[in-house]
C-alpha positions in Angstrom: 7.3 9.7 -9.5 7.8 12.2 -6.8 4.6 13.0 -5.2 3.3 15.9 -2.9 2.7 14.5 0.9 -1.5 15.8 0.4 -1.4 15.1 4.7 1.8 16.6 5.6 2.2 17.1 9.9 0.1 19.3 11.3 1.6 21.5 13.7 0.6 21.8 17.7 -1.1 24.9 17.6 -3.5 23.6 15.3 -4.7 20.9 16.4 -7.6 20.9 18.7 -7.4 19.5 22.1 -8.5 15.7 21.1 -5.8 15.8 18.7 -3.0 16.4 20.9 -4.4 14.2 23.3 -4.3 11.3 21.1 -0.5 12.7 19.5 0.7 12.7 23.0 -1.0 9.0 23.5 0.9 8.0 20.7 4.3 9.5 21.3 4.3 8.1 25.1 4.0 4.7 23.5 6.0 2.2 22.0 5.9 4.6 18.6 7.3 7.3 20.3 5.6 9.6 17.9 3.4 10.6 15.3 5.1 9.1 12.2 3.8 7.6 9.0 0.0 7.0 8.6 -0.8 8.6 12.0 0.3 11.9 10.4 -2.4 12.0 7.9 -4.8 9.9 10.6 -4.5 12.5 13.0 -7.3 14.5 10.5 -10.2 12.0 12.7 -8.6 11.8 15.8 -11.1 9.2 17.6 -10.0 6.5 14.1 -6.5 7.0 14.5 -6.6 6.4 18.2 -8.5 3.1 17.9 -6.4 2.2 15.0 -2.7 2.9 16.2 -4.4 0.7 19.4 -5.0 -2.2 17.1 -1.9 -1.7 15.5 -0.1 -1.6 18.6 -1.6 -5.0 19.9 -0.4 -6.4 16.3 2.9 -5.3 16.4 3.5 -5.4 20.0 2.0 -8.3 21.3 0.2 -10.7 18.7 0.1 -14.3 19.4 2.5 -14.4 15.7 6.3 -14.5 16.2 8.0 -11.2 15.5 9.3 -12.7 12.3 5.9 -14.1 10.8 4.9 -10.3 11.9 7.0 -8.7 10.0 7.1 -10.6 6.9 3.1 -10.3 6.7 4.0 -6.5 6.7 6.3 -6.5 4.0 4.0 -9.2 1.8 1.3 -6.6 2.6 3.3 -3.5 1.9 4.2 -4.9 -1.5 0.4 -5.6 -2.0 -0.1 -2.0 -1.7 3.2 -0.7 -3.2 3.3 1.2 0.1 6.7 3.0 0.5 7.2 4.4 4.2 5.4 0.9 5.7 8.3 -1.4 3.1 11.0 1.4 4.6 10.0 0.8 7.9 9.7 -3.0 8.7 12.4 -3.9 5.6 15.3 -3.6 8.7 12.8 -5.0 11.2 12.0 -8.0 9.1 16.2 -8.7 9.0 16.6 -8.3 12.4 13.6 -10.6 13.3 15.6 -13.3 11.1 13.5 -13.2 7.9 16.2 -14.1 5.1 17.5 -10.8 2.5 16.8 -13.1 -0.3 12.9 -13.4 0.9 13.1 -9.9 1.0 14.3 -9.3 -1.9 12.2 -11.7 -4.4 8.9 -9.9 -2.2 9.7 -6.7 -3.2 10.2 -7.9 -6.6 6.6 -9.0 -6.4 7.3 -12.4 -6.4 7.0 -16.1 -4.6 10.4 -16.2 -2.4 11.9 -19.9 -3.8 13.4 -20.2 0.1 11.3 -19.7 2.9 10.7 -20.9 5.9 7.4 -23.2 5.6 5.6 -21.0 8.7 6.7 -18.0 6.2 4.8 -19.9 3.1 2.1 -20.4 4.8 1.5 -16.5 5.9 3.0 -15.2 2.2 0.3 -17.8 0.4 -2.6 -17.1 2.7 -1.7 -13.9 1.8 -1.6 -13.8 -2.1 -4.7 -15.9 -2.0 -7.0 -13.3 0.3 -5.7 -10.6 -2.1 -6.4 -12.4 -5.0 -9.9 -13.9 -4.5 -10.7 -12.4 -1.0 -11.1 -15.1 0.3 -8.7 -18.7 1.1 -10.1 -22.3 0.0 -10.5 -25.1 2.7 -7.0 -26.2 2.0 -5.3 -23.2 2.5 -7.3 -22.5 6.0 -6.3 -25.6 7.2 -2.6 -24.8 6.4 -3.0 -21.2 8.4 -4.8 -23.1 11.6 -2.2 -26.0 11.4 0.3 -23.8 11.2 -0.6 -20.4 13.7 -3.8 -22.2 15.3 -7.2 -20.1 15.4 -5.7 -16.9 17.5 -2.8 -16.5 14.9 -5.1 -17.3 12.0 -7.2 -14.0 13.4 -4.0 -12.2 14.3 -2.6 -12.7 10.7 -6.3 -11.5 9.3 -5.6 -8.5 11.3 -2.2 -7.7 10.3 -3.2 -7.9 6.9 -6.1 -5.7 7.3 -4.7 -2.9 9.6 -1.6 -3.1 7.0 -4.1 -2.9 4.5 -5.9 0.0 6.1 -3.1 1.7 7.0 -1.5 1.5 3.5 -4.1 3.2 1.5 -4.3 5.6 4.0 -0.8 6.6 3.2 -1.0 5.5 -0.2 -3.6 8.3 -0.4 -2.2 11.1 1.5 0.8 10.3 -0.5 2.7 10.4 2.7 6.6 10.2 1.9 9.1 7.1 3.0 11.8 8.1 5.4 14.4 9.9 3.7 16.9 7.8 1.9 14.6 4.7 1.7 14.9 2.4 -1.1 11.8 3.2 -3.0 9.7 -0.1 -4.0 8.7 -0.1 -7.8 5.1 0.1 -9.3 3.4 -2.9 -10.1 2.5 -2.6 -13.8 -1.6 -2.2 -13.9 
């Protein structure tokens, strides 16, 4: 179902002088612009600039390998159903070497049969924090084993900036990039 964007851009003239401080901040970085939930963030400038700084640092320069990266976001996105966040990191997750077929049995909300055994650690850490908020000894130990203590707290932070940043779009209804490949809903 189509929905209407509730935060659409706002333009220059009316933002006030924080917010085109922190658009120009943005768009001078390795974003290059105000795009996807920093359009609806931009409503509480000071949140969106300490956020997109967070998520920056995530994206950018975690102590995770791109590819871990970037299939956290998807497993996260398709927590959230998020559309313009699945659009977005779907080609990024490819070109960082995560396999289609992963891809594919994630966005059909289930357990990928192949993965790589770093990505079944991140995608099962992350099904069992969404489930029960929480992960049991076992599959702590896994994450540390695997990522070590900084990527255990990097992957907690993916998965809550993702988080955050989905139901903030999720919300605003903000729209996925034109032609995207819409996800389908989960059935409630």
């Amino acid at each position: 179902m189509p929905y209407v964007d509730r935060l659409p851009p706002l333009e220059r003239a009316a933002m006030d002088d924080f917010q085109r401080k922190v658009a120009d901040d943005l768009a001078a970085g390795p974003r290059g612009g105000v795009k996807g939930p920093f359009i609806p963030l931009l409503r509480s400038p000071e949140l969106m600039d300490r956020l997109q700084k967070v998520g920056e640092y995530l994206r950018f320069r975690s102590s995770l390998e791109p590819r871990i990266s970037e299939f956290v976001m998807l497993v996260v996105s398709r927590q959230w159903t998020q559309q313009f966040e699945w659009a977005v990191h779907v080609p990024l997750a490819l070109k960082a070497g995560v396999n289609a077929a992963t891809i594919e049995s994630v966005a059909a909300g289930r357990r990928p049969e192949k993965m790589a055994a770093d990505e079944a650690t991140a995608y099962d850490f992350c099904e069992e924090l969404a489930r029960h908020r929480g992960v049991s000894d076992a599959t702590f130990r896994q994450a540390v084993d695997r990522f070590g203590e900084r990527g255990l707290m990097d992957l907690l932070g993916l998965v809550g900036y993702f988080s955050t940043v989905s139901m903030v779009m999720n919300v605003a209804h903000t729209p996925a990039p034109p032609g995207a490949q819409p996800l389908s809903p989960f059935p409630l």
